[in-house]
Each structure stands twice: as structure tokens, then as C-alpha cells.
N, C-alpha and C positions, 0 to 999 in steps of 0.2 A: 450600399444603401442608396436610395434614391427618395427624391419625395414626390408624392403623390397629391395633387390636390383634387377639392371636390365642393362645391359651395355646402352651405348651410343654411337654408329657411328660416325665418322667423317672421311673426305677424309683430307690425309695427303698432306703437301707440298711439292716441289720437293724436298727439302735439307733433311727430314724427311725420304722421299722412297729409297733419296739415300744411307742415313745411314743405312735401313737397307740391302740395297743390300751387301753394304762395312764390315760391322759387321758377316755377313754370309757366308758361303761358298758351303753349299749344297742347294738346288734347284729341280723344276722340269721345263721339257722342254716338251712343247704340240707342237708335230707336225702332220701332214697330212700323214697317208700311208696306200694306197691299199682302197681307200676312206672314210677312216674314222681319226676319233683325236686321235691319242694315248697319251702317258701322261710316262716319265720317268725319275727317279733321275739324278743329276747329279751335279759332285761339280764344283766350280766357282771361280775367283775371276772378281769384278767388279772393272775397272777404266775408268777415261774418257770419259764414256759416249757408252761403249762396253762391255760384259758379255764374259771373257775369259773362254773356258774348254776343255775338251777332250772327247775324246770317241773310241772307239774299231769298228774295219770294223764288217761291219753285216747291221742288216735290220734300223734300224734309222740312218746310215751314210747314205746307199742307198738313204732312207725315204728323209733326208734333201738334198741331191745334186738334188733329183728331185723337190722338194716343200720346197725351202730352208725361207718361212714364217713362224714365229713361235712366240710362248707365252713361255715366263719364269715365273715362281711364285716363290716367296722365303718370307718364313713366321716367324715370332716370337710370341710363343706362350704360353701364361702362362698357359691359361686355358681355359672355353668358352666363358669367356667373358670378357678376356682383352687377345688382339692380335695386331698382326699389320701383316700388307698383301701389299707384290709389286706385280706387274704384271705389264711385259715389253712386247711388242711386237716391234716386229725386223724381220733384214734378218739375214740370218747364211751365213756366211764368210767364208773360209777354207786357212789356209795357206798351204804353200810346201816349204819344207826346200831344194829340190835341182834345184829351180829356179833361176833367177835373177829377181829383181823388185819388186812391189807390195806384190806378194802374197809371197815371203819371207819374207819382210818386218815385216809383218800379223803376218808368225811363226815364228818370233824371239820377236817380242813384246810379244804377246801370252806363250810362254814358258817362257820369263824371268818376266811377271805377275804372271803366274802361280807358280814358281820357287820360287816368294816370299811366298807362302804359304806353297809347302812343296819342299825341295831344292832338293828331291831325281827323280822329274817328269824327265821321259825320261835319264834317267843316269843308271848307273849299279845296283843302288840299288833301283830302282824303283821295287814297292811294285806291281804295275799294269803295267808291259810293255807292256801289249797288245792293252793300251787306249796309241796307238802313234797316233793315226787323233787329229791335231789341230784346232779347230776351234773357230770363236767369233760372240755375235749376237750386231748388232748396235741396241743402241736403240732407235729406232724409237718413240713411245711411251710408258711412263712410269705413272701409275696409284697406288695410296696408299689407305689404309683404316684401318680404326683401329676401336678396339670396346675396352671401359673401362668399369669397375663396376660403377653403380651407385648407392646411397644406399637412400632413403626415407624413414623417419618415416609416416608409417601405422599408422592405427588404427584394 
């Protein structure tokens, strides 16, 4: 006899997808530009129900202030066949820090979220000054899946 393994599927619960959004920090983000999906890292922190990060001017700020609908993934991964997988889709939001209202609001939440992960964001010791665009994606819907080992004795 011998044993045989083979993962098993399951769609995770919301409290499940959330931990792993909350447990991670990096990610990617699918958006729409120049008619097609693009697909690009990017680090995160997730609370309340919103996907905090940043990002640098260039062609996916453009990308999102024209088609600001978008897919997040954020994975944990042992191997091929024990994972677990989010997938959020959402709008993308942008704060301004020299507004009044709302969209300050936005970028002071946003930074001192982010701030919790690494305290140097947007300060003089910031490691990437150049990622000052703040932005957050609501999430609208949020999707989990997991695959574990399963193991049978064969013959």
C-alpha cells in the first residue's frame, strides 16, 4: 500500500479571507490600462473593510484615476497544494493631503494605517519617497479559497 495525496478545495469564510488580507502586507493589484489588465505588486495594509497603499506617479496612477475598478490578490503559500488565496474587488479612492474634507480625511487614515506597518512612510527616512500617491480600494467584494494536502492509502 502506499499513500497517495492530492489537495482539497474549499471556499473560505469571510473572517478566514480577512485574516489573511490582515496577516500580509504585499499583494497584487489588476487594473485596466490602454485596454487591456495589467497585474502589479504592491504592499498594503488592510482594516475596516478598505485595502490601504501607495504608489508612485506613472502609468498605473494614470491607469487607476481613469478606470479606478480593480482586483486585489493576496496569497499564502506553502506549496502546491496547501494555499490560501483573497481576491477583493473594489474602487480605488485617492486621498490629498492639501485639501479640506473627505479626501483628506482618506489621506490621513491611509498614512497613519500605513504608518502602522512601517513608521518611516512619507517621512525623511522613507526608504521609497517617490511612492507619495495615497490611495485605498473599498471592498466591495471579497472572495477566499484554499487548497490542503490530502493523503489516501492506495493500493
Amino acid at each position: 500500500m502506499r499513500a497517495v495525496q492530492h489537495p482539497i478545495f474549499e471556499i473560505l469564510d469571510e473572517a478566514t479571507s480577512e485574516g489573511v488580507l490582515r496577516r500580509n502586507h504585499v499583494g497584487r493589484i489588476a487594473f485596466v490600462h490602454a485596454n487591456r489588465v495589467d497585474v502589479e505588486p504592491i504592499s498594503y495594509v488592510y482594516a475596516d473593510g478598505w485595502i490601504h497603499g501607495r504608489t508612485s506617479p506613472g502609468t498605473k496612477l494614470t491607469a487607476l484615476h481613469a478606470n479606478p475598478w480593480v482586483a486585489v490578490e493576496v496569497d499564502e503559500i506553502e506549496d502546491a497544494s496547501n494555499w490560501q488565496s483573497v481576491v477583493v474587488h473594489g474602487t480605488v479612492y485617492f486621498g490629498e493631503p492639501n485639501v479640506v474634507g473627505a479626501a483628506h480625511e482618506a489621506y490621513d487614515t491611509t498614512l497613519t494605517k500605513l504608518r502602522e506597518v512601517n513608521h518611516t512612510v512619507l517621512s525623511d527616512e522613507d526608504s521609497a519617497p517617490h511612492r507619495r500617491e495615497l490611495f485605498r480600494v473599498h471592498v466591495d467584494e471579497m472572495t477566499g479559497r484554499a487548497a490542503t494536502t490530502h493523503f489516501e492509502v492506495g493500493t
